[in-house]
mmCIF file of the C-alpha atoms, coordinates in Angstrom:
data_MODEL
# 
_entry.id   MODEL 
# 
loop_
_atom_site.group_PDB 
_atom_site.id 
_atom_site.type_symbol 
_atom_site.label_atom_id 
_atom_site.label_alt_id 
_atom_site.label_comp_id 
_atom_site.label_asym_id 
_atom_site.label_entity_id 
_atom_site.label_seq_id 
_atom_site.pdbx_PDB_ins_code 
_atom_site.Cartn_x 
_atom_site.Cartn_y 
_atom_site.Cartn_z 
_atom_site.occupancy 
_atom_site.B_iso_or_equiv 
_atom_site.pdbx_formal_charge 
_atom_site.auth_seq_id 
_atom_site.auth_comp_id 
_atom_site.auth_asym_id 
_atom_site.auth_atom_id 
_atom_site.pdbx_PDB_model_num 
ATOM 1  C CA . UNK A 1 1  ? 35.370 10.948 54.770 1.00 0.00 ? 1  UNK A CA 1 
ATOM 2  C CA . UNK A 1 2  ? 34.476 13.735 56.818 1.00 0.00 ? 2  UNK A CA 1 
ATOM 3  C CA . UNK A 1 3  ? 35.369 17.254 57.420 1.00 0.00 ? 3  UNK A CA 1 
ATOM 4  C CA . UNK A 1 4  ? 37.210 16.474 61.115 1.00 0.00 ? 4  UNK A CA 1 
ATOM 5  C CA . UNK A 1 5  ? 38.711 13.429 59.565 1.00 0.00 ? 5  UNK A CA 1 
ATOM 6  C CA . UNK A 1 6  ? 40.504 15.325 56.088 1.00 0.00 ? 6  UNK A CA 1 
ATOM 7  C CA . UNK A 1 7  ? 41.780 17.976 58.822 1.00 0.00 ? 7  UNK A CA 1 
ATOM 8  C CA . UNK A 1 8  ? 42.919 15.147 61.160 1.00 0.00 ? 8  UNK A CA 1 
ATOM 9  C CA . UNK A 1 9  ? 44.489 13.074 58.246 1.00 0.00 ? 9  UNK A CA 1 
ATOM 10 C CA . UNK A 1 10 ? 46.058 16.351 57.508 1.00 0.00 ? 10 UNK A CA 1 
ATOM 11 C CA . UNK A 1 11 ? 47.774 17.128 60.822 1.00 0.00 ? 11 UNK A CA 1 
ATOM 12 C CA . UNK A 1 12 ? 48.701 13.803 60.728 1.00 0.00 ? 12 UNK A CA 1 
ATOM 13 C CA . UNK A 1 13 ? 50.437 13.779 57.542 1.00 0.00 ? 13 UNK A CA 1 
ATOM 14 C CA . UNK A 1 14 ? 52.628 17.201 58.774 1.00 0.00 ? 14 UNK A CA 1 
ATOM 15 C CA . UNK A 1 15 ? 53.795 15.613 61.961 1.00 0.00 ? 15 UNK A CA 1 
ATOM 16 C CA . UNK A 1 16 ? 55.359 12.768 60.164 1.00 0.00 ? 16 UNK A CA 1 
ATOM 17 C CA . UNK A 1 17 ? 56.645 15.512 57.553 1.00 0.00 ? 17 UNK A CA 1 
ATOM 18 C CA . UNK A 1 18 ? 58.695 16.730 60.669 1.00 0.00 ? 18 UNK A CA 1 
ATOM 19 C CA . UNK A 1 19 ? 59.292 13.507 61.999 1.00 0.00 ? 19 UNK A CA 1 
ATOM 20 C CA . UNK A 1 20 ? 60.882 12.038 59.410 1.00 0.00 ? 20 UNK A CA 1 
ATOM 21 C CA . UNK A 1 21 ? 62.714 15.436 58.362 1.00 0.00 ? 21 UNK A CA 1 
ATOM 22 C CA . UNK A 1 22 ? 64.209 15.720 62.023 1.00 0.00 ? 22 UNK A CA 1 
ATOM 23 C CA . UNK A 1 23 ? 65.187 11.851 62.226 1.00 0.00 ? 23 UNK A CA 1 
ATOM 24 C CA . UNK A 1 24 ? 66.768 11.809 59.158 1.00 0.00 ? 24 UNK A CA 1 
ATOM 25 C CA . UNK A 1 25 ? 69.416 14.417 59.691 1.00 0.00 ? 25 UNK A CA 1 
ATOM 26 C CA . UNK A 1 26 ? 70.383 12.619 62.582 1.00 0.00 ? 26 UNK A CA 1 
ATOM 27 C CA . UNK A 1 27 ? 74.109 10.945 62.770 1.00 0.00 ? 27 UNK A CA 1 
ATOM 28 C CA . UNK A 1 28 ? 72.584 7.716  63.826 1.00 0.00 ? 28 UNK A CA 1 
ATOM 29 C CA . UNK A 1 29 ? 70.235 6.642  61.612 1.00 0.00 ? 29 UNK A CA 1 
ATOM 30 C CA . UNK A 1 30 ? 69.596 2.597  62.457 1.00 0.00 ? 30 UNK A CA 1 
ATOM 31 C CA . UNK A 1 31 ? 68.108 4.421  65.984 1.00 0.00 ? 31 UNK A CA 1 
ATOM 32 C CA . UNK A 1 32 ? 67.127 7.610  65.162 1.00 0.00 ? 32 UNK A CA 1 
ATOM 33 C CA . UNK A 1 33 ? 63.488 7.029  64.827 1.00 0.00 ? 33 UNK A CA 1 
ATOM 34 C CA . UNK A 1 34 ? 63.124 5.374  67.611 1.00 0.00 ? 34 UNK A CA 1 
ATOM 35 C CA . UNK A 1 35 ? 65.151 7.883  69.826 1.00 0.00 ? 35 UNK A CA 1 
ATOM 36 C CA . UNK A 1 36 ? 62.717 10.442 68.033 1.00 0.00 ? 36 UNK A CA 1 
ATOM 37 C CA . UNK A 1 37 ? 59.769 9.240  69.143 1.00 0.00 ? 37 UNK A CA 1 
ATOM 38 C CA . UNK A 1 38 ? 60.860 8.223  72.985 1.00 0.00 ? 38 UNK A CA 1 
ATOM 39 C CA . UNK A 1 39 ? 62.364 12.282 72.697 1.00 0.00 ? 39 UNK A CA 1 
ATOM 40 C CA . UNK A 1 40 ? 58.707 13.186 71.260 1.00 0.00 ? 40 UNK A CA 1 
ATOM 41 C CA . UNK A 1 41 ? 56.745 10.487 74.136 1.00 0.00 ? 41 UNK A CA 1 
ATOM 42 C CA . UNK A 1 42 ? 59.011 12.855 76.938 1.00 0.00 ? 42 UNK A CA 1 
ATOM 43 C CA . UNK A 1 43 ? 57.753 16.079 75.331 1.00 0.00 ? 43 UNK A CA 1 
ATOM 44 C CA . UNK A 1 44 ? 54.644 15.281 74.764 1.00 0.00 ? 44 UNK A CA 1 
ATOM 45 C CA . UNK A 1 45 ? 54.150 13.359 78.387 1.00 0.00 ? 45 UNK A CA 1 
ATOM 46 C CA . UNK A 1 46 ? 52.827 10.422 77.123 1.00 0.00 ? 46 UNK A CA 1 
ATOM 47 C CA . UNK A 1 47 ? 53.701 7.164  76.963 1.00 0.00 ? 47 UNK A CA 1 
ATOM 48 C CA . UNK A 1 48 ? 55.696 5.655  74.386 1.00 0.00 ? 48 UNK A CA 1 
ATOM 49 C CA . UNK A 1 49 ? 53.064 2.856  73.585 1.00 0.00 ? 49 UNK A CA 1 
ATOM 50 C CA . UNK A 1 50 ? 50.761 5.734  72.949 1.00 0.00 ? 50 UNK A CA 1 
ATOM 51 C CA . UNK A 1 51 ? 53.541 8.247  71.001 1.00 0.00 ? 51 UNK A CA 1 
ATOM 52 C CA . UNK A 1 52 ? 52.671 6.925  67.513 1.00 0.00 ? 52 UNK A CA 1 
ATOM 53 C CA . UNK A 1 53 ? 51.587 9.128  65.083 1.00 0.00 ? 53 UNK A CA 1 
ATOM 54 C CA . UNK A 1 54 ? 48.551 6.987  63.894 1.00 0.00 ? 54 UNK A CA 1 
ATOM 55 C CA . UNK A 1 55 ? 47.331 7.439  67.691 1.00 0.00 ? 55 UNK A CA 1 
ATOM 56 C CA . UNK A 1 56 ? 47.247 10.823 67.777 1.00 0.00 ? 56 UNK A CA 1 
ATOM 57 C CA . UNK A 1 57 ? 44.067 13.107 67.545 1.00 0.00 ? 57 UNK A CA 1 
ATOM 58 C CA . UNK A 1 58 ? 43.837 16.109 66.489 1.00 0.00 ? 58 UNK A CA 1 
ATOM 59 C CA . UNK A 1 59 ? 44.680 17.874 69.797 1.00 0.00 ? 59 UNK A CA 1 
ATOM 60 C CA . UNK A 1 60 ? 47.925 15.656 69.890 1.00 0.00 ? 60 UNK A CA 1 
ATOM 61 C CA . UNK A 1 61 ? 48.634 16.640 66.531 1.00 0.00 ? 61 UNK A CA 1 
ATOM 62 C CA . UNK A 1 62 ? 48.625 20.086 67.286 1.00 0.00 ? 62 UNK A CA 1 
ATOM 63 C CA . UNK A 1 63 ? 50.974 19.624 70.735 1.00 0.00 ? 63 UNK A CA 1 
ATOM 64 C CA . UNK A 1 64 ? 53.284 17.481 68.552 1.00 0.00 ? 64 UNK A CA 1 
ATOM 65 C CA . UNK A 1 65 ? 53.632 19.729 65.571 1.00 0.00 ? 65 UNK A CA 1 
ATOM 66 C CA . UNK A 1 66 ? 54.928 22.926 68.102 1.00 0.00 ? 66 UNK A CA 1 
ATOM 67 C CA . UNK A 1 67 ? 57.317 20.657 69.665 1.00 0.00 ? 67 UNK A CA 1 
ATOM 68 C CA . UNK A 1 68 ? 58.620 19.023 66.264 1.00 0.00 ? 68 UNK A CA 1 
ATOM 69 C CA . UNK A 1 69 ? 58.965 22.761 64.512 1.00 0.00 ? 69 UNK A CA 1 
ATOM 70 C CA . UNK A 1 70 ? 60.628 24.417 67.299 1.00 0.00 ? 70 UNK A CA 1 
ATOM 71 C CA . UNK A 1 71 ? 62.921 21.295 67.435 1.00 0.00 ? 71 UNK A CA 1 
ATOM 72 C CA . UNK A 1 72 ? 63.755 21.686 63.771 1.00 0.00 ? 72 UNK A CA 1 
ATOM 73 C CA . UNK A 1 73 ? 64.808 25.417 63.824 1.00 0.00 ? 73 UNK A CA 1 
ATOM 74 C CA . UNK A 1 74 ? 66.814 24.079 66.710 1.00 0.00 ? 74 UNK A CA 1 
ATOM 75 C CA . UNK A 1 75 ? 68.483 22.095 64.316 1.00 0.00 ? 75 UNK A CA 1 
ATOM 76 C CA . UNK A 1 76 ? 68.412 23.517 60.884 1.00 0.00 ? 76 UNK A CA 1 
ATOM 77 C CA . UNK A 1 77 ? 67.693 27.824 61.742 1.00 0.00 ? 77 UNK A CA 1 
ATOM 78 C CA . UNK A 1 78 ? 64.797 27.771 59.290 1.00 0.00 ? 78 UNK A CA 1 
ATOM 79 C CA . UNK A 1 79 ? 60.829 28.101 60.682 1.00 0.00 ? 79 UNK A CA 1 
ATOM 80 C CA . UNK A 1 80 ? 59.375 25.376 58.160 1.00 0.00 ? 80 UNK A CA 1 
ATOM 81 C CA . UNK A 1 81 ? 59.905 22.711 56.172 1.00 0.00 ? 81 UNK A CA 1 
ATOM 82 C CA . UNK A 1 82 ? 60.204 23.836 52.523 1.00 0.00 ? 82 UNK A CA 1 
ATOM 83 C CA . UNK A 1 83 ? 56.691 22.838 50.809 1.00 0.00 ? 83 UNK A CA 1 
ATOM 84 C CA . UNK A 1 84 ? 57.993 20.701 48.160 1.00 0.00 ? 84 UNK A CA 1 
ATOM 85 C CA . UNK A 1 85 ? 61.092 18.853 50.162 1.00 0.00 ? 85 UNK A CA 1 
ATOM 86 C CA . UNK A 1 86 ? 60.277 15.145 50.066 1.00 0.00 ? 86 UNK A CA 1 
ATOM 87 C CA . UNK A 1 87 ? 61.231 12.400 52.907 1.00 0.00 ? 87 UNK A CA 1 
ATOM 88 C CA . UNK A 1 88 ? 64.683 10.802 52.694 1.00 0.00 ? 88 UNK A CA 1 
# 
């Protein structure tokens, strides 16, 4: 695996850290992931066939991961996710 690909994979890898952070301390859980990613496919201004996280390069990554971490001090009043917090 190359250089670009480890960072990529690693972008990656955050976004759905955020993702699945934000979605899951949502009140409606059966359709909070997919409301997140049509909210994400509106912020992002792309179309929700192409709002999936396995889609995204790096630059996407990048756009996504500013909107996702400003969401989530929106919702929770801290900057980052804490290193060792695992999904769900």
């Amino acid at each position: 695996m190359s250089d670009d690909e480890k960072e990529l994979r690693r972008y990656r890898h955050e976004v759905h850290r955020y993702l699945d952070t934000i979605w899951l301390v949502s009140s409606s859980k059966s359709r909070a992931r997919s409301a997140m990613y049509n909210w994400l496919s509106i912020q992002m201004n792309k179309s929700k066939e192409d709002t999936h996280v396995s889609k995204f390069n790096l630059d996407d990554c990048k756009l996504a991961l500013r909107i996702l971490k400003r969401q989530y001090k929106q919702l929770t009043g801290r900057n980052n996710i804490p290193k060792g917090k695992k999904r769900g």
